[in-house]
C-alpha positions as a printed NumPy array, in Angstrom:
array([[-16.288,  18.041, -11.688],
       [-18.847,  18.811,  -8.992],
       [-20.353,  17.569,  -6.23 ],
       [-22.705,  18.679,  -3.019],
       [-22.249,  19.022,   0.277],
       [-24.482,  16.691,   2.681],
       [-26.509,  18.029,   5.958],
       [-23.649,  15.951,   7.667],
       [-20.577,  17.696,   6.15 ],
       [-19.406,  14.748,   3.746],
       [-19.253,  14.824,  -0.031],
       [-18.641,  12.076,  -2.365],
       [-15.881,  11.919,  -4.876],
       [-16.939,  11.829,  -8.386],
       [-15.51 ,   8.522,  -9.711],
       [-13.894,   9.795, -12.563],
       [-11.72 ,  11.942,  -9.895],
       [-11.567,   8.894,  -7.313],
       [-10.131,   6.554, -10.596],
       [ -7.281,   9.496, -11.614],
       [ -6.315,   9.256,  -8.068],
       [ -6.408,   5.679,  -7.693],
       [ -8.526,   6.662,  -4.168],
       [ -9.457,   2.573,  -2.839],
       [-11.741,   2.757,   0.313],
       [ -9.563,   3.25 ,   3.49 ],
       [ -7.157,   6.095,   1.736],
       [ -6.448,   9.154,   3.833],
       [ -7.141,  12.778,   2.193],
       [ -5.068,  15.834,   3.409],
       [ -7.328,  19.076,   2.273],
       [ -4.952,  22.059,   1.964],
       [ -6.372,  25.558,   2.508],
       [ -3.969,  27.818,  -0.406],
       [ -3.13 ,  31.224,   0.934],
       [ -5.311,  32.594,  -2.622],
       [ -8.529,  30.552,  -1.203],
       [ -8.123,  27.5  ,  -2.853],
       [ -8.213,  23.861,  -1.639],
       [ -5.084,  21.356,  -2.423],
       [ -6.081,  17.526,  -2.093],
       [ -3.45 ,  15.552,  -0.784],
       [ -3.623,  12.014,  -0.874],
       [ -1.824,   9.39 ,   1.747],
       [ -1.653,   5.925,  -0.262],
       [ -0.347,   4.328,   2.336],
       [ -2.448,   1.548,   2.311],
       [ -1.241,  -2.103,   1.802],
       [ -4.048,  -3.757,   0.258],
       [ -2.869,  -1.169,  -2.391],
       [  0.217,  -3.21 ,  -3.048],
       [ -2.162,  -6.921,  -2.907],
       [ -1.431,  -8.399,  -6.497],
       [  1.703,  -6.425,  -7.174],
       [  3.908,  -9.599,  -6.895],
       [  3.206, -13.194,  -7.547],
       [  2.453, -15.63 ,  -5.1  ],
       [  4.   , -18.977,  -4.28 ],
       [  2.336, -21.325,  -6.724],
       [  1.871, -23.687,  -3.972],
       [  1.397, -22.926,  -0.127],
       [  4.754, -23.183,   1.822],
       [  4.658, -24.348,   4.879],
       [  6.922, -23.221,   8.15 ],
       [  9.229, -25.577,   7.842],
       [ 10.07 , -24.964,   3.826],
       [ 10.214, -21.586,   4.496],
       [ 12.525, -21.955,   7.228],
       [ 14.881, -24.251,   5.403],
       [ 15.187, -21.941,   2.619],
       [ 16.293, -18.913,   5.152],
       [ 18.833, -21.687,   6.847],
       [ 19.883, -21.905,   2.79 ],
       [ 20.025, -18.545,   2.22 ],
       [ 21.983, -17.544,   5.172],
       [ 24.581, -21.062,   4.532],
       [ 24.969, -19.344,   0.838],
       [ 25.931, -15.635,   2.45 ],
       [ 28.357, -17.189,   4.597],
       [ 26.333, -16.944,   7.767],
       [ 26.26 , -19.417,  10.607]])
């Protein structure tokens, strides 16, 4: 893969690399200088819109009110005051 250097010092990611790295917009990139002269990318993924989808939402909205009864619940079935 290849890409070019801009007058402002940026590149751009090929997508085929950005998509093997799952890079989303936002991600932080560590750029490693190897004692032999080569560069090691290092990505930080943490991001949390990474994790938006991963679990399944209420199929309702909940308000304040259910979702403090159901931590009174959970803490009545634990034994908890």
């Amino acid at each position: 893969m290849h890409t070019t250097l801009t007058g402002k010092g940026q590149v751009t990611l090929p997508k085929a690399l950005r998509e093997r790295l799952r890079l989303s917009p936002g991600d932080r990139i560590e750029f490693v200088i190897q004692d032999d002269g080569s560069v090691r990318l290092l990505v930080k993924q943490g991001s949390l819109h990474r994790l938006r989808g991963a679990l399944p939402g209420p199929e309702r909205p909940v308000s304040l009110e259910e979702m403090d009864e159901a931590i009174r619940k959970g803490s009545a079935d634990q034994g908890e005051p």
